[in-house]
C-alpha positions as CSV (number, residue, x, y, z in Angstrom):
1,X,-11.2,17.3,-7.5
2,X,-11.6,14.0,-8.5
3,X,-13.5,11.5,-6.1
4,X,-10.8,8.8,-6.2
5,X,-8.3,11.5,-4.9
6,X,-10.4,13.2,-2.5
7,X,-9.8,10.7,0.3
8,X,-6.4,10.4,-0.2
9,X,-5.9,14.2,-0.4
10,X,-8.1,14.5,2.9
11,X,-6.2,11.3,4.8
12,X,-3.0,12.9,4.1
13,X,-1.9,10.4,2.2
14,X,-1.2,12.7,-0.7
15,X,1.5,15.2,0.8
16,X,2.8,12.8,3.1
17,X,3.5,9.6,1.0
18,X,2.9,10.1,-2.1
19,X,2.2,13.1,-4.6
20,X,-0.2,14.2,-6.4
21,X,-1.1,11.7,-9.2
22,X,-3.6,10.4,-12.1
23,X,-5.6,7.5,-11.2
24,X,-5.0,4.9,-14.7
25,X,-5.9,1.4,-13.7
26,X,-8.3,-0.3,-10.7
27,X,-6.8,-1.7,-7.9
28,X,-8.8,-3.5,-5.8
29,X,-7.5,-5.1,-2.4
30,X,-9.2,-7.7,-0.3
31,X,-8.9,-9.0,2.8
32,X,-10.3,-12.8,3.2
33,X,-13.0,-13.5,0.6
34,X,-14.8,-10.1,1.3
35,X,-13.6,-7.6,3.3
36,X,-12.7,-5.0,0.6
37,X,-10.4,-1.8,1.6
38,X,-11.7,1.3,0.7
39,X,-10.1,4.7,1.6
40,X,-10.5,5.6,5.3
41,X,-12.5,2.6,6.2
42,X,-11.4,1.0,9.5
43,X,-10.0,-3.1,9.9
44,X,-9.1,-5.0,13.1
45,X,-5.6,-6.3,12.7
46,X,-7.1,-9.3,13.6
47,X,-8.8,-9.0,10.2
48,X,-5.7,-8.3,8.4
49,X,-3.0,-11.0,9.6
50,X,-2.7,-12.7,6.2
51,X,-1.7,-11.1,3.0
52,X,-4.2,-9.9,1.0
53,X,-5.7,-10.4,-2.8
54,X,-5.0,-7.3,-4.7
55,X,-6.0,-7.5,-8.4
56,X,-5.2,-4.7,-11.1
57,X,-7.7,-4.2,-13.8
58,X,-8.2,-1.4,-16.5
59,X,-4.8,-2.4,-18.2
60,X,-3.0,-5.6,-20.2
61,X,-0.9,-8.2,-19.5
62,X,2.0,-6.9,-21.3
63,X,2.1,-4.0,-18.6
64,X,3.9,-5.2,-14.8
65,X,3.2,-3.0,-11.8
66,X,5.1,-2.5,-8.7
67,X,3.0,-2.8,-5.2
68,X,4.4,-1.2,-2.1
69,X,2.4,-1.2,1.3
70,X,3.6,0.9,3.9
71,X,2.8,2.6,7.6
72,X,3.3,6.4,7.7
73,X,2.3,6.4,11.4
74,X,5.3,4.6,13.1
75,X,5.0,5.0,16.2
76,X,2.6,6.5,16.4
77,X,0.3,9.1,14.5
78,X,1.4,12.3,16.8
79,X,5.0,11.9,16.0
80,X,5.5,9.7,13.1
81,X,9.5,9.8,13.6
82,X,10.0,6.5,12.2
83,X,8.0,7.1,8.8
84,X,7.4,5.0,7.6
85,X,7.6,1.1,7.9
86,X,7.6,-1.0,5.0
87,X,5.0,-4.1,5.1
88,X,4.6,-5.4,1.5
89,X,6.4,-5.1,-1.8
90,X,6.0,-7.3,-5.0
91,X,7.3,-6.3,-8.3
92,X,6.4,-7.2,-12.0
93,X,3.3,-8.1,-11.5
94,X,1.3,-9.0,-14.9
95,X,-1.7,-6.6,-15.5
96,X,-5.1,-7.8,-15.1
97,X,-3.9,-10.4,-12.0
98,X,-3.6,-10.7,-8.6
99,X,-0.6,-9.4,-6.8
100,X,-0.7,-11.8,-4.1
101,X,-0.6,-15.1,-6.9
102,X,1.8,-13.1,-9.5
103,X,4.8,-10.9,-9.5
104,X,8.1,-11.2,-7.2
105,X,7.4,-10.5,-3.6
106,X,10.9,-8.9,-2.9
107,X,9.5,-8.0,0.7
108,X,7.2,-10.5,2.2
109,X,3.6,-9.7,3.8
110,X,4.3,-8.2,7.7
111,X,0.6,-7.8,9.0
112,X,-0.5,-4.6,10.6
113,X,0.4,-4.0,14.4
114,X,0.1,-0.3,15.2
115,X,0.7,0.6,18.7
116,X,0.1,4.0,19.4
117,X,-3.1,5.4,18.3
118,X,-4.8,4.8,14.7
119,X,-2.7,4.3,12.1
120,X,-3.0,4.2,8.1
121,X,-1.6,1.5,5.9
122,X,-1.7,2.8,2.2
123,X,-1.6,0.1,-0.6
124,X,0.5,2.1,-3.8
125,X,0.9,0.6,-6.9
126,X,3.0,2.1,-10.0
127,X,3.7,1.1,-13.3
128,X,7.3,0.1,-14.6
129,X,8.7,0.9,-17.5
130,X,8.9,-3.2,-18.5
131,X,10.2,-5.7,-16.6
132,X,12.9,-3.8,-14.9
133,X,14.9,-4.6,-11.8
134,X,13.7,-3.2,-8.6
135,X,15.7,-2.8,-5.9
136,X,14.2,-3.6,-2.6
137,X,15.3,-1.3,0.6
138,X,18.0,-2.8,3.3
139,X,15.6,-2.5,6.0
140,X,11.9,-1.8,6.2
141,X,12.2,1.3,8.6
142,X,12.5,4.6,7.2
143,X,11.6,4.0,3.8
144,X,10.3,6.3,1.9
145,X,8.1,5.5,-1.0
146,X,8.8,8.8,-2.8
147,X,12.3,8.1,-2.6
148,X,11.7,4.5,-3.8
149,X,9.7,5.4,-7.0
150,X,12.5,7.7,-7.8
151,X,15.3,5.5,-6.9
152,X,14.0,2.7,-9.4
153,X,12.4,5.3,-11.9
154,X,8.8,4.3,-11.6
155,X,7.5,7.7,-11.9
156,X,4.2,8.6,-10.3
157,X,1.5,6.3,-8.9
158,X,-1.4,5.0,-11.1
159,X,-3.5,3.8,-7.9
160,X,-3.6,4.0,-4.5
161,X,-6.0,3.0,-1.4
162,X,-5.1,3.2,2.1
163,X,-7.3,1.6,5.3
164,X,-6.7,2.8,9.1
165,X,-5.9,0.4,11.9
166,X,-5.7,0.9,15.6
167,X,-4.2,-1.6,18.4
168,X,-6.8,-4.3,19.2
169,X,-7.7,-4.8,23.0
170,X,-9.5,-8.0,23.8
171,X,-12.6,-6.2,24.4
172,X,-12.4,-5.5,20.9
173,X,-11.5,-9.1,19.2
174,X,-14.8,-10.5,20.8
């Protein structure tokens, strides 16, 4: 099992959101100049208000990638019902740049507010085709970012990294 997939496979994020798939380029997502997710690791939503940098290496610039950020855990992690909320999309996005800078954000940035328990909020990114139109949902509830991929034929993943999140008391912002 490969150690980029273990974490996902073992945060459920593989099952649940996505499948199975072959890591092909670096993503790298950062929150303010240095707060870097890595799978499993744990941000305030304090931390996480603004949209973050998220840069795609291991690739050229004739490729464009499709970023979706989502919440499985809506409302909460013990019945997901709502699964899951859309908080991020950009499309065509030149390799080898920063997502945040380039591409077409068709859904703009909605930061992190879980509720209920401890949430995750998984950064996938997958390569189109070319530049191809990509249609974004009506709403962000519900969505589904299996159904998504398929709906705009964008095949498989090539990255994904999630972090968790959990409701912020003001105990906790000190």
């Amino acid at each position: 099992m490969s150690r980029v997939l273990e974490p996902l496979i073992v945060g459920k994020v593989i099952g649940e959101v996505i499948d199975n798939f072959n890591p092909t380029v670096k993503m790298t997502v950062t929150y303010g100049s240095n707060k870097q997710v890595f799978n499993s690791l744990e941000f305030l939503p304090s931390a996480v208000v603004s949209k973050p940098r998220v840069e795609v290496q291991g690739c050229d610039m004739r490729s464009f990638f499709t970023l979706v950020m989502t919440d499985p855990d809506v409302p909460g992690p013990s019945d997901p019902y709502l699964r899951e909320n859309l908080h991020w999309m950009v499309t065509d996005i030149p390799g080898t740049t920063d997502a945040s800078l380039f591409g077409n954000e068709l859904v703009m940035y909605e930061s992190p507010k879980p509720y209920i328990g401890i949430h995750r909020f998984v950064f996938v990114l997958f390569k189109q085709k070319s530049r191809q139109v990509v249609r974004p949902p009506s709403s962000r509830d519900y969505f589904s970012t299996r159904r998504f991929a398929a709906d705009n034929d964008l095949g498989l993943p090539v990255a994904a990294v999630y972090f968790n999140a959990q409701r912020e008391t003001a105990a906790r912002r000190r």
